[in-house]
N, C-alpha and C positions, 0 to 999 in steps of 0.2 A: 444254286443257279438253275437246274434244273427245273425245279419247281415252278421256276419264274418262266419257262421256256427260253430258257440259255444252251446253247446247244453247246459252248464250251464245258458246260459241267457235266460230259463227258470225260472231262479230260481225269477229273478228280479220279474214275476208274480204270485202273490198270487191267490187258485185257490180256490176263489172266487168270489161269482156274484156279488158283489159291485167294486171289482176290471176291473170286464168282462164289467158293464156298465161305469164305468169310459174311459177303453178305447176306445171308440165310438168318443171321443174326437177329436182322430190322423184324423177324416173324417174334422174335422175343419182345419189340416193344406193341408189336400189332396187336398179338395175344391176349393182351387184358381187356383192350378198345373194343377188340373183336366179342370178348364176352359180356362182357357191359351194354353194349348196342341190343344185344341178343334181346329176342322176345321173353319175360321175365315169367309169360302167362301159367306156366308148368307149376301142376298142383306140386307139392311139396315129395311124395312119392315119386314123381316123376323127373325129379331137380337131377339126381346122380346120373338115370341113363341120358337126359337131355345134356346134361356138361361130358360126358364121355362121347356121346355123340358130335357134341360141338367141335370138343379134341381133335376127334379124328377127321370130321371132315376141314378142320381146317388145316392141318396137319395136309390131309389128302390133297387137298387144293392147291395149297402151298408147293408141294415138291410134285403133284401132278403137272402144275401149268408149267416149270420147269423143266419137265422131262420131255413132255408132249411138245414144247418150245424150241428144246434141243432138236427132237426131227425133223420140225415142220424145218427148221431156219437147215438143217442139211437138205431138207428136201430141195430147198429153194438157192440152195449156196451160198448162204453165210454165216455158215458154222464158223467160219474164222472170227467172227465178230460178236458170236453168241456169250462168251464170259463177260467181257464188258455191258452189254446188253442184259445180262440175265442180273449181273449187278446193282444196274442203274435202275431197275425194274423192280430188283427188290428194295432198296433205298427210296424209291418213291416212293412204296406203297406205304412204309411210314409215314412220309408226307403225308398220303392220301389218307390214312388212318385220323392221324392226327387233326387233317383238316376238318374230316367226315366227323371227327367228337367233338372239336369244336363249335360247329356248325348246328350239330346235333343236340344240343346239349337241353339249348333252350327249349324244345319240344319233350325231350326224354324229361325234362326237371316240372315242366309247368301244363305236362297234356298235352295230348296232341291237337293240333289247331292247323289251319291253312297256312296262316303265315308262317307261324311258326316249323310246320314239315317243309316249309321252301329251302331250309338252311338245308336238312338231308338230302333233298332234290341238288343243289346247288352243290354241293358236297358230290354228289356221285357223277353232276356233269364237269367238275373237275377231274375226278378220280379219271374217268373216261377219258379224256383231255390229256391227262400227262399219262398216260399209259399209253397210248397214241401216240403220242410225243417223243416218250422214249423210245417205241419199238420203230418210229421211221425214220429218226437219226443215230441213234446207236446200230441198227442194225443196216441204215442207206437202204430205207425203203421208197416206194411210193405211197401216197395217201392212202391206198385200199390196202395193198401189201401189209402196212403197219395197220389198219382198221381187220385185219385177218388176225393177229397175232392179241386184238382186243376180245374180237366175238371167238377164239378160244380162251380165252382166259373166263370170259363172261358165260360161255358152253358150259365147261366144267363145273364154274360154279353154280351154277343154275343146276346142272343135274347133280351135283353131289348134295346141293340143298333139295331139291327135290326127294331124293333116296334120306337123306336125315331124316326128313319129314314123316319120309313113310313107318321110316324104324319106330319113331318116337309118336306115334300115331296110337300105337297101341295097334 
């Protein structure tokens, strides 16, 4: 429901932290999408430290935006509603994963081409879209409030790919 912008498919999460650490899970279906999309360019020598790197930064990302999410929402006072939030947050990014290969697909399979990177394009302005989504009704934000809890998510990632880059730069 969520996916769909249902704001009752909140409800599916219990807002609870054995719930909040259950869904850490959806990173085990992200995992393989996440290394498949990956740039494949790495000469053969450089395949091991680029897939340990991959690891780790998405590893980092993963339980970073979680953590840095957990402060920001005390800072702001709505740590009460952060488990359910951090749930539904991880549960869509499956969505989002799975939308982004989809969409992906036909580019990664047939070259890249204009029309065909529009499906990646369209893919990340959804991703963008239900993460937003989620952070302003799971957490009873306002529009900017919940666009804060995206350009952290989108911070992190950006500088954790950055610092990959440089590792695996040589």
């Amino acid at each position: 429901m969520l996916a769909r912008g249902r704001v009752a498919g909140l409800a599916a999460f219990e807002n609870t932290l054995p719930v909040a650490a259950f869904s850490f899970r959806a990173a085990a279906i992200c995992l393989p999408i996440f290394l498949f999309l990956k740039d494949q360019s790495s000469a053969p020598v450089d395949v091991a430290l680029s897939l340990v790197v991959d690891l780790l930064v998405f590893v980092a990302s993963w339980a970073g935006f979680a953590l840095a999410s957990l402060y920001l929402a005390k800072a702001i006072g709505v740590a009460e509603a952060w488990p359910r939030f951090i749930a539904a947050w991880n549960w869509s990014a499956a969505v989002q994963y799975l939308a982004l290969a989809a969409l992906s697909l036909p580019g990664v399979l047939l070259g890249n081409g204009t029309l065909l990177d529009l499906g990646g394009l369209l893919a990340l302005f959804y991703a963008l879209w239900l993460e937003w989504f989620v952070a302003r009704h799971a957490l009873r934000l306002t529009a900017l409030g919940a666009a804060g809890f995206v350009a952290l998510d989108l911070g992190l990632a950006v500088f954790l790919g950055g610092f990959a880059a440089r590792i695996t730069a040589g």
